[in-house]
N, C-alpha and C positions, 0 to 999 in steps of 0.2 A: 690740531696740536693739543687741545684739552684732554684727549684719551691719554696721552702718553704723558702729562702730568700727572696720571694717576698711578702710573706707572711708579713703581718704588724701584724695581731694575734699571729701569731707562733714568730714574732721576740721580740715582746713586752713581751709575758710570758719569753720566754727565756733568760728576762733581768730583769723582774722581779722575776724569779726561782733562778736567781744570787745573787740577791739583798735578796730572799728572805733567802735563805742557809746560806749565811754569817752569817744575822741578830741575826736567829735561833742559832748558832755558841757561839753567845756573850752573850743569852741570860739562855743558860744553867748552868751556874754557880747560876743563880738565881733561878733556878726551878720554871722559869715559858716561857712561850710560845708565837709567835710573838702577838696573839691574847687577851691574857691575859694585855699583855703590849699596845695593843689598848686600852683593858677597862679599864687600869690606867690613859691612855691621855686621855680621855672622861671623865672620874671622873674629872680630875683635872681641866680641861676646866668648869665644869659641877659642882661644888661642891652641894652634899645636891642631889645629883641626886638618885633617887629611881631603882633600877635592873630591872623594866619592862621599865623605860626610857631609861637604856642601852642596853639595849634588841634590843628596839623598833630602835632605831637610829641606832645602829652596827647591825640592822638585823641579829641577836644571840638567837639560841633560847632561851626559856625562860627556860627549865631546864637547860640546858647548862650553861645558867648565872648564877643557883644558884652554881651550882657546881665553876666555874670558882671563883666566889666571895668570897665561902667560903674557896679554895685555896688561894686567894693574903689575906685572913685575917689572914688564917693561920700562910702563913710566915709574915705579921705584917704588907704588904702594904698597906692596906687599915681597916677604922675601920665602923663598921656596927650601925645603932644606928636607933631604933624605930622613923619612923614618927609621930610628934605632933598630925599633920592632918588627918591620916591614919594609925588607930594600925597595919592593916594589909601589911604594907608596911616599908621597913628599908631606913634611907637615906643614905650616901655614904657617906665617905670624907678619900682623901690620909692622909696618915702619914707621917711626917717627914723622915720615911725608906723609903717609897714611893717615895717621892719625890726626895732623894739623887739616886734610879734606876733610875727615868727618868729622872733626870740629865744626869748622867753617858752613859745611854744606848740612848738618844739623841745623845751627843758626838760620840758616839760609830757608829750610824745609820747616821749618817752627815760624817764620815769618808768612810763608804762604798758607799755612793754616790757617792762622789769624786771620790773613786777610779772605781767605775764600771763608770761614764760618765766622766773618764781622758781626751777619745780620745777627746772630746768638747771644744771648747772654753769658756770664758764665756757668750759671745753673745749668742752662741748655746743651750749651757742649759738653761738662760732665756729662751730664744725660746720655748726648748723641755718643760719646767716647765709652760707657759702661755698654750702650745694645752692640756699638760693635764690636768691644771684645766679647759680649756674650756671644752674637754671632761667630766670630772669629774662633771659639774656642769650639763649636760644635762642626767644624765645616772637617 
């Protein structure tokens, strides 16, 4: 077990398999999924965003997205509406129930942080939070 502590690949997934379980946990009462709840914060980042723009940027496929899409419409998060510019194309926008989940499940995702990086100080998690956007930004 000591080699794979050494491990920075293996330690990082196994912290974010933590992070990612929990999330998963909170999100079921809403029937909907961690990734689902990605294309809601990108919608709302995004408003008026077209499903191959989410696609494109959340590298999702593009069946995939209609399916997904037409799930958060279902349950009411999100509302679908013909582009002006491109019949062939719908544009996006959260819903007021949309937007009270990602309130909620924000609060929610901000709590399991805290608690999976307790052992940190706050020096430390700045820290850990500035290498991974440096990371993030090079990938």
């Amino acid at each position: 077990m000591e080699k794979w502590n050494q491990s920075y690949g293996f330690l990082l997934g196994k912290v974010l398999q933590r992070m990612e379980t929990k999330f998963a946990e909170g999100l079921v009462p809403y029937h909907i999924n961690a990734r689902q709840y990605g294309v809601l914060l990108f919608i709302n980042g995004n408003p008026y965003s077209s499903q191959k723009d989410i696609s494109e940027n959340l590298q999702i496929d593009r069946t995939t997205m209609v399916s997904h899409i037409d799930h958060l419409e279902t349950l009411g998060f999100v509302e679908r509406t013909r582009n002006p510019n491109d019949r062939r194309s719908y544009s996006l926008m959260i819903t007021p129930k949309g937007n009270d989940l990602l309130d909620s499940r924000w609060e929610f995702l901000n709590d399991i942080e805290l608690e999976v990086l307790a052992p940190l100080n706050n020096q430390e998690r700045q820290l850990l939070k500035d290498f991974l956007i440096k990371i993030w930004t090079t990938l």
